[in-house]
The first five atom37 places (N, CA, C, CB, O) and aatype in JSON, in Angstrom:
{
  "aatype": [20, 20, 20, 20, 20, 20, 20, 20, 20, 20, 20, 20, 20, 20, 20, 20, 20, 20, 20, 20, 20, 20, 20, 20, 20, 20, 20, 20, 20, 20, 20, 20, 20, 20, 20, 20, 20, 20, 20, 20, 20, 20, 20, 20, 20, 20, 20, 20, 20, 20, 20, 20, 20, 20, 20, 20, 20, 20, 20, 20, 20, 20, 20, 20, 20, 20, 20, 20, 20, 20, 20, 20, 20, 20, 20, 20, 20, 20, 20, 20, 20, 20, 20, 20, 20, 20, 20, 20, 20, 20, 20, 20, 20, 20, 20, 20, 20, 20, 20, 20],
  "atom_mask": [
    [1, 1, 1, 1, 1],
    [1, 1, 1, 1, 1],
    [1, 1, 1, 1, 1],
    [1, 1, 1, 1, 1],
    [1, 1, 1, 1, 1],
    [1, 1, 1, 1, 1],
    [1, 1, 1, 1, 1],
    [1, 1, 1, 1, 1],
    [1, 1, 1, 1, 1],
    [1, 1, 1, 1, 1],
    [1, 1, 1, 1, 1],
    [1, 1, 1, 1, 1],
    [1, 1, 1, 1, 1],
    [1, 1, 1, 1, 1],
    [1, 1, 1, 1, 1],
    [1, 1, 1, 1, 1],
    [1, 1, 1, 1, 1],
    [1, 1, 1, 1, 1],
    [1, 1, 1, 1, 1],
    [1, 1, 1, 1, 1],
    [1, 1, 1, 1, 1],
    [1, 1, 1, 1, 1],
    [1, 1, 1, 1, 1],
    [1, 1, 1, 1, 1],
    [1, 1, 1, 1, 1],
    [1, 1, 1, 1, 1],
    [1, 1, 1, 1, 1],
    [1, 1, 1, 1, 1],
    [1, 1, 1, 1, 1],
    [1, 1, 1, 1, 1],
    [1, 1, 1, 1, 1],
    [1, 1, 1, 1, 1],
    [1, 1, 1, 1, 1],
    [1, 1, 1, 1, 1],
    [1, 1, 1, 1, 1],
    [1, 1, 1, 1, 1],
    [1, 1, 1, 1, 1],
    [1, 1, 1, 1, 1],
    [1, 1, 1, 1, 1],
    [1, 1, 1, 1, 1],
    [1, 1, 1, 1, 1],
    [1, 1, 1, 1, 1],
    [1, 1, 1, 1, 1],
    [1, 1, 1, 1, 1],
    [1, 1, 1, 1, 1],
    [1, 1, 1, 1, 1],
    [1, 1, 1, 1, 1],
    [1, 1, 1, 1, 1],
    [1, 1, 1, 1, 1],
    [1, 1, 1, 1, 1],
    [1, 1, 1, 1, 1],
    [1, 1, 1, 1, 1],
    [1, 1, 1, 1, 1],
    [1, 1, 1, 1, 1],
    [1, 1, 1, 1, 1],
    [1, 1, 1, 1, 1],
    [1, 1, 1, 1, 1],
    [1, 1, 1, 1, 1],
    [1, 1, 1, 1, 1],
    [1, 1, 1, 1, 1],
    [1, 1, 1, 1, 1],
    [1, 1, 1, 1, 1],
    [1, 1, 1, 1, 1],
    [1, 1, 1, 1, 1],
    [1, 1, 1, 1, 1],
    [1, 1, 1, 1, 1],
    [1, 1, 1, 1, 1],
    [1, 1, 1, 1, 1],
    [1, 1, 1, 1, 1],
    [1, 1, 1, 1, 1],
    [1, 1, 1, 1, 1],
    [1, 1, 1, 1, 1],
    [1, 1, 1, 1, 1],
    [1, 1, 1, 1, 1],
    [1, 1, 1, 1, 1],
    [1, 1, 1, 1, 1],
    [1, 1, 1, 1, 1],
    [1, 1, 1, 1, 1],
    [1, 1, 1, 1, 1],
    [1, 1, 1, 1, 1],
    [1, 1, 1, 1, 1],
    [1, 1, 1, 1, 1],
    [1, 1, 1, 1, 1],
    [1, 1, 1, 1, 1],
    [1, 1, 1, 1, 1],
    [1, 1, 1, 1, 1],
    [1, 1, 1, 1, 1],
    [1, 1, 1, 1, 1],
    [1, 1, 1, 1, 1],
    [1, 1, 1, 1, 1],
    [1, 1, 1, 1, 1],
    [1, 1, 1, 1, 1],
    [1, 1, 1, 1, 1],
    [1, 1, 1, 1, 1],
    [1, 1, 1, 1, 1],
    [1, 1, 1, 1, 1],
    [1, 1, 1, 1, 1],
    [1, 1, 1, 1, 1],
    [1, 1, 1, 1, 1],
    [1, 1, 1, 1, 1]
  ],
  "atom_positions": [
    [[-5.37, 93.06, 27.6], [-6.68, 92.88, 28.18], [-7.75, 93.08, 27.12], [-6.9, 93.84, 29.36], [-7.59, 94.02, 26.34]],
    [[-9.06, 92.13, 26.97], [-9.87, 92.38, 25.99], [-10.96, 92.38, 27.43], [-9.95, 91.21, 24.49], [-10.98, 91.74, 28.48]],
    [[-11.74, 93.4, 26.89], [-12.82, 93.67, 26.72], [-14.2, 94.11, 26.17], [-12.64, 93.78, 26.97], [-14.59, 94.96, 25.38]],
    [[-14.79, 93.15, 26.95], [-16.24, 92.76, 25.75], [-17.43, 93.76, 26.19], [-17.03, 90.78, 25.94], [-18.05, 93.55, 27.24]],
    [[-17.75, 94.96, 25.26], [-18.8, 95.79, 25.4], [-19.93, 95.69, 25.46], [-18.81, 96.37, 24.84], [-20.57, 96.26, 26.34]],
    [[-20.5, 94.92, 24.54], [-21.56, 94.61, 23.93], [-21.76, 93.56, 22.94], [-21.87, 95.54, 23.5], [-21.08, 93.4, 21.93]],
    [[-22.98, 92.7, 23.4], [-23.16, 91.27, 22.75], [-24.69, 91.64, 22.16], [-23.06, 89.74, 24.0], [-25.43, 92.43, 22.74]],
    [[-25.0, 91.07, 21.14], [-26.58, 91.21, 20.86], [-26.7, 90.19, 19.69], [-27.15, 92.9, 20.39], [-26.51, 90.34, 18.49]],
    [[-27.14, 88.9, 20.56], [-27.49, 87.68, 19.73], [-28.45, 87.14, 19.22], [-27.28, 86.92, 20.11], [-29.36, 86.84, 20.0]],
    [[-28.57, 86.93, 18.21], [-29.59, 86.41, 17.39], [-29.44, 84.8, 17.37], [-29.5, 87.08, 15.93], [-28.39, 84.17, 17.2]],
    [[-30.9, 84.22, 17.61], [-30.58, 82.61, 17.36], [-30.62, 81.77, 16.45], [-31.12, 81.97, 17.89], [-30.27, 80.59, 16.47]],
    [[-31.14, 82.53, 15.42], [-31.29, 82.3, 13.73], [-30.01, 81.49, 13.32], [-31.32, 83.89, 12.75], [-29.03, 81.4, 14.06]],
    [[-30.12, 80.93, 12.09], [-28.94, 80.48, 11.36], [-27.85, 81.44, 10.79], [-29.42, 79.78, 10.31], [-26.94, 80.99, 10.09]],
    [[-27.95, 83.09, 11.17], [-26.75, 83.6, 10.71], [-25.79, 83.77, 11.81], [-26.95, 84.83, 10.03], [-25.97, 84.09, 12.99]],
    [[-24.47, 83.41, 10.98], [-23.28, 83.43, 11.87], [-23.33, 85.09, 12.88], [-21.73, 83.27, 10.69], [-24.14, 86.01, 12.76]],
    [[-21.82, 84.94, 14.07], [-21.82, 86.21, 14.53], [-21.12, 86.61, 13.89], [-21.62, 86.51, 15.66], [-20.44, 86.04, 13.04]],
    [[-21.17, 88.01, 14.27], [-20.42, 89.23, 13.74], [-19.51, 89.12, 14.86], [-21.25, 90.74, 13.52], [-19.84, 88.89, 16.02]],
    [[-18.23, 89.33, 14.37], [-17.32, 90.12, 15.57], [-16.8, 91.71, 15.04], [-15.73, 89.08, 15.93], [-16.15, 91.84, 14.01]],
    [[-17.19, 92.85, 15.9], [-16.49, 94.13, 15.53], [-15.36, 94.02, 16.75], [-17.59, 95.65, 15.55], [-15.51, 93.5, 17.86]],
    [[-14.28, 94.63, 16.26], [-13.12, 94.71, 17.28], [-12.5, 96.29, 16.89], [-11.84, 93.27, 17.02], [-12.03, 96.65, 15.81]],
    [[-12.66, 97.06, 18.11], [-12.47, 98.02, 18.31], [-10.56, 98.12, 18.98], [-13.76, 98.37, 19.12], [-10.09, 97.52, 19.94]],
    [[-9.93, 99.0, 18.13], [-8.62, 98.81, 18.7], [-8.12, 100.39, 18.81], [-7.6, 97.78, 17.7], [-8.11, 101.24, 17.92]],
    [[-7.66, 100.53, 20.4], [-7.59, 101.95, 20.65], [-6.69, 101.77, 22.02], [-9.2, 102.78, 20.8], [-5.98, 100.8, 22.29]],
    [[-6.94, 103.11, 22.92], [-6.35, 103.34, 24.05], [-7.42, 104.18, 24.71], [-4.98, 103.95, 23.89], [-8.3, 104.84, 24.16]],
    [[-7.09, 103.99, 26.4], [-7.62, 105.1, 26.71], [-7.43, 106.26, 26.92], [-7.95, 105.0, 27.25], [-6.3, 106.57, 27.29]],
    [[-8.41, 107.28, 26.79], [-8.14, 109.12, 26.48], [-8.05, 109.14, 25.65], [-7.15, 110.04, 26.85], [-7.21, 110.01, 25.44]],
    [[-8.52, 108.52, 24.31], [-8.53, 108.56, 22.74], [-9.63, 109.0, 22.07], [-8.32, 107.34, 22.2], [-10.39, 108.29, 21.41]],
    [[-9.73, 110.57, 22.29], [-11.43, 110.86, 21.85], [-11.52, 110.03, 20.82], [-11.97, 112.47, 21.32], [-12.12, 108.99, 21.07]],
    [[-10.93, 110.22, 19.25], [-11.06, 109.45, 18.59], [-11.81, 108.06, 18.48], [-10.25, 109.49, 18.5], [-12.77, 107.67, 17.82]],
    [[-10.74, 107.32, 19.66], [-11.56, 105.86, 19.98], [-13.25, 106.13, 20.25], [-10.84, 105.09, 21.58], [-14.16, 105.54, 19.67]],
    [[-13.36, 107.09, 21.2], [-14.69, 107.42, 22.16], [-15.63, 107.77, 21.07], [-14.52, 108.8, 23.39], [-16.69, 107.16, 20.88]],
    [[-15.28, 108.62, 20.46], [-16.43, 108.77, 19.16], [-16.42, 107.52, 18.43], [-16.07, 110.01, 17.98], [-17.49, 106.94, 18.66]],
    [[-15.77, 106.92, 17.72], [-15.75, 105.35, 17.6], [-16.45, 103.98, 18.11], [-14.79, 105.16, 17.9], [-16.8, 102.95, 17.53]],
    [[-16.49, 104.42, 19.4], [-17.2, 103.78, 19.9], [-18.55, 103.74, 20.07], [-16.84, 103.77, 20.57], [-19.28, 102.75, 19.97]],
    [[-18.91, 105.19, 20.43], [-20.58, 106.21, 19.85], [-20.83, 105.49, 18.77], [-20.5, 108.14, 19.24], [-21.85, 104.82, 18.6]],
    [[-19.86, 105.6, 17.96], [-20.73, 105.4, 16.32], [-20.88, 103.97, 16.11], [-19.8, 106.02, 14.8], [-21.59, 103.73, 15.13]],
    [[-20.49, 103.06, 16.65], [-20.47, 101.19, 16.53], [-21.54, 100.96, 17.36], [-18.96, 100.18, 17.18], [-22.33, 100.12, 16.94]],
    [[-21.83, 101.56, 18.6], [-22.75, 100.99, 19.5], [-24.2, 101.37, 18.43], [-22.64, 101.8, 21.28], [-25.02, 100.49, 18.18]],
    [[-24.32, 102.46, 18.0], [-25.6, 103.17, 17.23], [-25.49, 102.3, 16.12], [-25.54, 104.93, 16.79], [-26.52, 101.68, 15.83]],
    [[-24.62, 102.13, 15.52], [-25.06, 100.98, 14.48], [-25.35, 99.76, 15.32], [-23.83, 100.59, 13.31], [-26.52, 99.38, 15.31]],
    [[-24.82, 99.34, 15.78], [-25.42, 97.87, 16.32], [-26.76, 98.01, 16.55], [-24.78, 97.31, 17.69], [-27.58, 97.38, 15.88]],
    [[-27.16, 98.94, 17.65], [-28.51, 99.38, 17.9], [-29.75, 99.17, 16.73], [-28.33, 100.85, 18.2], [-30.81, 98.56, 16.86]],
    [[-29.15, 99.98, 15.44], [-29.54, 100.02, 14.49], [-29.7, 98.92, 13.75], [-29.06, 100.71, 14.09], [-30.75, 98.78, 13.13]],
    [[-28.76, 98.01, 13.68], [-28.95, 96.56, 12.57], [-30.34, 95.88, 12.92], [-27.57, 95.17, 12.86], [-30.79, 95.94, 14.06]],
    [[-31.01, 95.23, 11.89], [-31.77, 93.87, 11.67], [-31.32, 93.26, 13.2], [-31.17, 92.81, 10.09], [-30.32, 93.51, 13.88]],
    [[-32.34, 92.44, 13.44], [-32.36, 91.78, 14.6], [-31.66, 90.3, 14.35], [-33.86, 91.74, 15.11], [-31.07, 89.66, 15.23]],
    [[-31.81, 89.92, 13.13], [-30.93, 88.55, 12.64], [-29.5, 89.06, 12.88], [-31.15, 88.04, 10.82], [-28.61, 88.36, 13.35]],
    [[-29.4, 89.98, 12.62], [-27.8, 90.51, 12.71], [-26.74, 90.26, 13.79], [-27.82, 91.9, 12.73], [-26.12, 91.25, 14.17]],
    [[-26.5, 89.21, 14.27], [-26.0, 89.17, 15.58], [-24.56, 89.54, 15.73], [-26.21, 87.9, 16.11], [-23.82, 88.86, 15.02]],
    [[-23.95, 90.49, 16.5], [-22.75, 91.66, 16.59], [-22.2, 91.33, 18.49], [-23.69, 93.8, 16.21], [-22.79, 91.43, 19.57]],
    [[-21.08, 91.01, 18.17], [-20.26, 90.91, 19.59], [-19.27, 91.91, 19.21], [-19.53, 89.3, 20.06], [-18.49, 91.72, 18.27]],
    [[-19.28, 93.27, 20.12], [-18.41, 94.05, 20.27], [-17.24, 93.66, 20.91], [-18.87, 94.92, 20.73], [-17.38, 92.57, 21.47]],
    [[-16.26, 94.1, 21.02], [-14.48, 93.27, 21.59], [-13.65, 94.75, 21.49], [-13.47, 91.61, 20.03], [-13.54, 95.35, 20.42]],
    [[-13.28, 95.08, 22.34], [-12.74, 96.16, 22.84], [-10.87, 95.85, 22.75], [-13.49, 96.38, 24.45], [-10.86, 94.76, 23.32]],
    [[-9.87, 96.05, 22.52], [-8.68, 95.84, 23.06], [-7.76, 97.44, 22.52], [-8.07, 94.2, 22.44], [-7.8, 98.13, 21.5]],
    [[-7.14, 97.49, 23.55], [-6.01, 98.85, 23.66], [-5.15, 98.06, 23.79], [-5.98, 100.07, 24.85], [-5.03, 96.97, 24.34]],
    [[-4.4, 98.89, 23.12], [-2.64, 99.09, 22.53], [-1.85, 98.81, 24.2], [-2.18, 101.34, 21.67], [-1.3, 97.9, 24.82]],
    [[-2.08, 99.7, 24.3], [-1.49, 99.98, 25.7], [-1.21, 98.47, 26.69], [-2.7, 101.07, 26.52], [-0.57, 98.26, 27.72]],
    [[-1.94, 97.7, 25.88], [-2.19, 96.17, 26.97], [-1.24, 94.74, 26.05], [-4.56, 95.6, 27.04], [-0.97, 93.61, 26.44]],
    [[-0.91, 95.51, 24.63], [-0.67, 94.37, 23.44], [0.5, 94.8, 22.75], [-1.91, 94.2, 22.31], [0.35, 95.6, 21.84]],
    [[1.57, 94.4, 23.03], [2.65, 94.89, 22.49], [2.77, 94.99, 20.81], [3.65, 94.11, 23.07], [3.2, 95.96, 20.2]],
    [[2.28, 93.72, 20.2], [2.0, 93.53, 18.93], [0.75, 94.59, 18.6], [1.7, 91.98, 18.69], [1.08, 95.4, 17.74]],
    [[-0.46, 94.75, 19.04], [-1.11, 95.88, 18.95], [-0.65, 96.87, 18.41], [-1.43, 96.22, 19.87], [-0.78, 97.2, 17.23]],
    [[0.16, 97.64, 19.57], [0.57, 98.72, 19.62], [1.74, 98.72, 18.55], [0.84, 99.05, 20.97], [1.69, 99.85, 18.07]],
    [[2.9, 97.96, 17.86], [3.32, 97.92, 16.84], [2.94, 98.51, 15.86], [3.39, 97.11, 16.65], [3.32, 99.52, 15.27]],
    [[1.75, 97.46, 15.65], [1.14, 97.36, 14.59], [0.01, 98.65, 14.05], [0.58, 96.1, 14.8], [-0.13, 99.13, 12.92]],
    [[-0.64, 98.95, 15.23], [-1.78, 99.69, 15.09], [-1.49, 101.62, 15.63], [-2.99, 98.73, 16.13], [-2.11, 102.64, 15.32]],
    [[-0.22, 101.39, 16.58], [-0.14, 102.95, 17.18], [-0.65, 103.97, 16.46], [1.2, 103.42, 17.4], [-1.7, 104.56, 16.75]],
    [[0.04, 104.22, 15.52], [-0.45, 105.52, 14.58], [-1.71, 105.7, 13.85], [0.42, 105.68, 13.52], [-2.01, 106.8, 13.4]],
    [[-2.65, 104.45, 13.68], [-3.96, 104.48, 13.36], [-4.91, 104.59, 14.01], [-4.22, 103.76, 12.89], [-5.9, 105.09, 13.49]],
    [[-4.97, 104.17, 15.38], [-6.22, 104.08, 16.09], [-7.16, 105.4, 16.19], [-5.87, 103.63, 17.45], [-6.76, 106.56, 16.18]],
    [[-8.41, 104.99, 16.3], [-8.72, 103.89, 16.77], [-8.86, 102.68, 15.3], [-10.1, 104.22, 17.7], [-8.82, 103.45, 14.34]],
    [[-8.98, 101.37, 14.78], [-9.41, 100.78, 14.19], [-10.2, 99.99, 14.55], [-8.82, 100.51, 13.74], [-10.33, 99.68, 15.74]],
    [[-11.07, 99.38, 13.37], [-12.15, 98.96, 13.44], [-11.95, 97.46, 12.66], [-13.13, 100.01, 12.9], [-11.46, 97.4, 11.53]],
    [[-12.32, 96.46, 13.28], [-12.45, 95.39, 12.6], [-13.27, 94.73, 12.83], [-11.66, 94.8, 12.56], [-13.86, 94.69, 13.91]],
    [[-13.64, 93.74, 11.4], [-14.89, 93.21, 11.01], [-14.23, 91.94, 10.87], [-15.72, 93.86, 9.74], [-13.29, 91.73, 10.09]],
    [[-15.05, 90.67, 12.06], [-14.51, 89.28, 11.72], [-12.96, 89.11, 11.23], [-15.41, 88.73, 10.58], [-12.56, 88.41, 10.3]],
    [[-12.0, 90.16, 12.33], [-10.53, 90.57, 11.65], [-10.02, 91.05, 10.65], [-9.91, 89.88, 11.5], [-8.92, 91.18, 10.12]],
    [[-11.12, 91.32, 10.5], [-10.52, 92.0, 8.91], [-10.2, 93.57, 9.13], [-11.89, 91.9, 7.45], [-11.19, 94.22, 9.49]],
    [[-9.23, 94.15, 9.0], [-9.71, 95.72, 9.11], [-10.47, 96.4, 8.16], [-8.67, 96.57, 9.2], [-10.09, 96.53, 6.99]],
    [[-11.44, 96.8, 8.57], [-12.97, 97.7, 7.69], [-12.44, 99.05, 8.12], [-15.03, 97.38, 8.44], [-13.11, 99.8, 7.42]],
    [[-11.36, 100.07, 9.12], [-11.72, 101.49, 9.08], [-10.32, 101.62, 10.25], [-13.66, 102.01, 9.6], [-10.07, 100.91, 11.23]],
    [[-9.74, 102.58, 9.8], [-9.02, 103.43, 10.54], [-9.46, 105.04, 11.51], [-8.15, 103.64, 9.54], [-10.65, 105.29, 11.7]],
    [[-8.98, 105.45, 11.74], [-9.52, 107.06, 12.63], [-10.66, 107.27, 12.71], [-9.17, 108.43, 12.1], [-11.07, 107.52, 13.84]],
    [[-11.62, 107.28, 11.6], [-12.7, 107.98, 11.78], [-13.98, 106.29, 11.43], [-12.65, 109.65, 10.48], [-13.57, 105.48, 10.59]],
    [[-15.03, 106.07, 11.97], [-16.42, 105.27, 11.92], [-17.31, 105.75, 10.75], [-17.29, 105.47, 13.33], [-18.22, 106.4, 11.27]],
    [[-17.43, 105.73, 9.54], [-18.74, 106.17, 9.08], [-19.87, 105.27, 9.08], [-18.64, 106.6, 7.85], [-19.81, 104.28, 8.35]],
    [[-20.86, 105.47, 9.76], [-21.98, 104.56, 10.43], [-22.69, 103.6, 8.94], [-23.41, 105.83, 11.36], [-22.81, 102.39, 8.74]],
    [[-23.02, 104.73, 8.17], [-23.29, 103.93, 6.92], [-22.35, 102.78, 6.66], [-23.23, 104.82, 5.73], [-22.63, 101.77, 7.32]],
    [[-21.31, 102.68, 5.87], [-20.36, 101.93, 5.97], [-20.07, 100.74, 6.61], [-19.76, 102.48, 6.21], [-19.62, 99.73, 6.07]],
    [[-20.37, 100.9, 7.88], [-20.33, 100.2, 8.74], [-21.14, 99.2, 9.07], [-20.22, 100.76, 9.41], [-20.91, 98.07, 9.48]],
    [[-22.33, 99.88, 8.82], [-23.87, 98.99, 8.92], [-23.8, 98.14, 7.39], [-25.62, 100.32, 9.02], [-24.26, 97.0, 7.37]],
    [[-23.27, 98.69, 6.25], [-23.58, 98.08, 4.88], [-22.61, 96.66, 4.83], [-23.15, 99.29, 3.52], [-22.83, 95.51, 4.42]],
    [[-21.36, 97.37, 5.5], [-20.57, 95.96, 5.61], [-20.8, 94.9, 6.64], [-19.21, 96.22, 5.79], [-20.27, 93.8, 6.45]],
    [[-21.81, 95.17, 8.14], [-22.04, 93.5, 9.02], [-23.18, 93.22, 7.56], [-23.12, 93.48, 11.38], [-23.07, 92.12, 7.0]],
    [[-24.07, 94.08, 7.08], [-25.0, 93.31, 6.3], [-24.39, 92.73, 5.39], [-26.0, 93.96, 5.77], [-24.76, 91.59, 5.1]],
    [[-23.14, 93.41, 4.56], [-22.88, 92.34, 3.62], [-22.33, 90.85, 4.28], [-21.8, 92.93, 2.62], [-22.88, 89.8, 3.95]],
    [[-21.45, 90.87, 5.01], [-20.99, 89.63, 5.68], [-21.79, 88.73, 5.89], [-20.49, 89.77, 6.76], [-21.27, 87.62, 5.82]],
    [[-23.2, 88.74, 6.2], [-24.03, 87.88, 6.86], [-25.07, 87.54, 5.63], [-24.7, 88.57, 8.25], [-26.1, 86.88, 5.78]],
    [[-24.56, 88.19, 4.16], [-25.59, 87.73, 3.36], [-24.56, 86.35, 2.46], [-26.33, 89.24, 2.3], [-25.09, 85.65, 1.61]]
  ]
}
């Protein structure tokens, strides 16, 4: 199951961002993770346009393979940008680099 948290679109010529949050639920970990992505989004440039995408392990067999022992992770346009812990800086420096 995916679920979509948060959209915040810009109509400008820069592409979207996709962050994809990969966790379970009861995962403080994830939950602070999630704190810290929504506050950056909040935070970005308004050109910055960011579609949050939610998916747990628990729903994705390949997921959960792949990702069990790391979550929560964080990915940027699929790419993985961060394992366990969000550092907000970081986070914000890399949608800006992508979109430059």
């Amino acid at each position: 199951m995916v679920r979509r948290l948060r959209r915040r679109h810009y109509s400008g010529i820069v592409p979207l961002q996709r962050i994809t949050l990969i966790g379970k639920p009861g995962c403080h970990l994830c939950d602070d993770a999630r704190e810290a992505i929504a506050q950056v989004i909040a935070e970005l440039p308004a050109e910055i346009s960011v579609e949050l995408v939610e998916q747990s392990i628990l729903d994705d067999d390949e997921l959960r393979a792949r990702y069990s022992d790391e979550i929560p992770v964080v990915l940027i346009n699929d790419r993985v940008h961060t394992i366990w812990r969000v550092e907000s800086d970081r986070l914000s420096a890399a949608l800006q680099e992508e979109t430059e």
